[in-house]
C-alpha positions, 0 to 999 in steps of 0.5 A, a space after each residue: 500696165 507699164 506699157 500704158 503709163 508710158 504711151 500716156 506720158 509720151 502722149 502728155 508731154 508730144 502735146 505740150 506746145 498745143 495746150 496751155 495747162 501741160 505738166 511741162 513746156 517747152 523754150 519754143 512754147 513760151 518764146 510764142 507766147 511772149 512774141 504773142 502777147 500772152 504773157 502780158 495778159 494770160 500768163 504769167 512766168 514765175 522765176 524761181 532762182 534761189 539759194 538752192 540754185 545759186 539764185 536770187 532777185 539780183 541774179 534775176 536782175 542780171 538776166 531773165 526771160 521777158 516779161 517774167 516776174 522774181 519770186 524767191 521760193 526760199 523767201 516768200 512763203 512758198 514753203 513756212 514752218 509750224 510749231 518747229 517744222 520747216 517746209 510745210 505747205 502754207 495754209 489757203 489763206 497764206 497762199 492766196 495772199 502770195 500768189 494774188 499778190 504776184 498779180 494772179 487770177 484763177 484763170 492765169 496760166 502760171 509758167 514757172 522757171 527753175 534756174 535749171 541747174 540741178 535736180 534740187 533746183 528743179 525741185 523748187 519748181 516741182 514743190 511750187 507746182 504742186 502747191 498750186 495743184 493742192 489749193 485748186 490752180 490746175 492751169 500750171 506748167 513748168 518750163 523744160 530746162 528751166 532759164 538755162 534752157 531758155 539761155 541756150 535756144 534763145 540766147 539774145 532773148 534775155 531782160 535786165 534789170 526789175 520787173 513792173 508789179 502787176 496788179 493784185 489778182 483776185 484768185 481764190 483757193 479750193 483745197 484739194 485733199 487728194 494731193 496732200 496727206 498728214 504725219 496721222 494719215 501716213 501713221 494710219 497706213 503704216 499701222 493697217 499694213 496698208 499696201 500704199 507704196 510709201 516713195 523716199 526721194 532722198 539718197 541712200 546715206 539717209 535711207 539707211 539711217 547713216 545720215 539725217 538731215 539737220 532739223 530731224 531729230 533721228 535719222 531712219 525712214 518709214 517702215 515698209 518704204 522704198 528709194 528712188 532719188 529723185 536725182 535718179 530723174 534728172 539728166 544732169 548734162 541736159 539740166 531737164 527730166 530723163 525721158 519718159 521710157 527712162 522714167 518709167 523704168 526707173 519708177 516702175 516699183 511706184 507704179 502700178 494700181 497701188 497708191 503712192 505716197 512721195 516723202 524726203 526730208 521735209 517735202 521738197 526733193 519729194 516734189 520731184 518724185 511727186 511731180 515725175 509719178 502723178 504728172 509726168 507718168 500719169 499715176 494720179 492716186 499719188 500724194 506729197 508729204 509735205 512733213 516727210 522726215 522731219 517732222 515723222 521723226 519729231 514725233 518719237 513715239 512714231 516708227 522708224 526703220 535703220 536698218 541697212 542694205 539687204 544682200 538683194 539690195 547690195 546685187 541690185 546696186 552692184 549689177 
């Protein structure tokens, strides 16, 4: 089975510079569209920078790809908080507000950028990508390397200054259920011992309950989970995706004909894991808790499991 995962993926990402809608795309990909006039038109290119990566729109101003346009995916509602909970998903109405407003049309092909910087950072994208999937928007890429991946194939390639708003866009949302699941739904799974594989993407100090983040309010993970961090899918050197025999061993155990639900702190490191099973690895029964941790552990009548590293665990990480 793994055997097939990978021959998909390898298949998925070797044609990324023919179709308009792959996962990811590659410099060389986009420095056509743009020479092409594509992106004037048909595509739009999202730069992401924020404070995750260091970025903004000044640091967009300084330097970006051509023709591309600045929002902050820590700002401009890409992600909102309800009743105390931060990094939610917005709802359909609150999103076809942003992205028309970004000039987007249901036939647009969205190219977004992460600064390319760190596995948070592409995690920014990853969440964004995901977004667009939930409310309906399948034609939706994330460039390979992010801006400093554009930087170093085409380094005399690089605009200043702001960018021309584009007119508003008449895209309508369509929810798509299969991608999202709610604290109840993840509840109920865990209740009926179901055999849905429940992914953490956070690091081993808050897997274990010896770290929490900020706004949870116990630290602990759901019962039954299993840990991959999401930084483990990243080549830190590079700042792009490991390869897709490295993915797929690393990510066997979220494999298979199980479904998988991808969870961290409040969705966001999530992403990444969500974004390498469904998109990269090609398991499609995959969906994104949005709440993950945070809001799980604001509800106190929940479970949680604290309890450390079992003596196989301890020989997996020595060995």
């Amino acid at each position: 089975m793994k055997f097939i995962y990978t021959l998909f993926a390898i298949s998925l990402l070797g044609i990324s510079n023919l179709l308009a809608s792959t996962p990811l795309v590659s410099s060389d990909w986009l420095y056509e569209k743009i020479n092409a006039g594509d992106t004037i038109d048909n595509t739009l290119i999202i730069d992401l920078r924020n404070s995750i990566g260091n970025g903004s729109y000044e640091v967009y101003a300084e330097g970006h790809i051509p023709t591309s346009i600045h929002s902050d995916y820590s700002k401009d509602g890409w992600r909102v908080a309800r009743n105390g909970i931060v990094g939610l998903v917005p709802t359909g109405d609150q999103f076809e507000t942003l992205v028309q407003n970004l000039g987007i049309n249901n036939s647009t092909h969205v190219v977004i950028v992460p600064a390319g910087v760190s596995s948070s950072d592409f995690g920014s994208s990853a969440r964004v990508y995901w977004t667009f999937k939930v409310f309906g928007h399948e034609n939706v890429s994330i460039l390979d390397g992010g801006f400093a991946g554009w930087v170093s194939s085409y380094p005399g390639n690089v605009e200043t200054g702001g960018f021309e708003k584009r007119k508003i866009g008449n895209f309508k949302s369509k929810y798509n259920p299969e991608l999202y699941i709610s604290t109840e739904e993840v509840a109920e799974l865990i209740e009926a011992n179901s055999d849905t594989i429940l992914l953490d993407g956070r690091n081993e100090e808050q897997f274990y309950a010896k770290a929490k983040h900020g706004k949870a309010l116990a630290a602990g993970r759901l019962p039954g989970a299993i840990l991959i961090s999401q930084a483990n899918s990243y080549l830190d050197g590079d700042n792009k995706l490991k390869s897709v025999e490295e993915l797929s061993e690393i990510y066997s155990s979220a494999l298979g004909g199980k479904d998988t639900v991808s969870y961290c702190n409040t969705g966001h490191w999530a992403a990444t894991n969500w974004f390498v099973v469904s998109e990269v690895l090609g398991k499609k029964n995959t969906r994104l808790y949005d709440g993950s941790m945070v809001e799980w552990s604001n509800n106190t009548s929940l479970p949680l499991e604290t309890s450390g590293p079992s003596n196989l665990d301890k020989l997996k990480t020595y060995f």
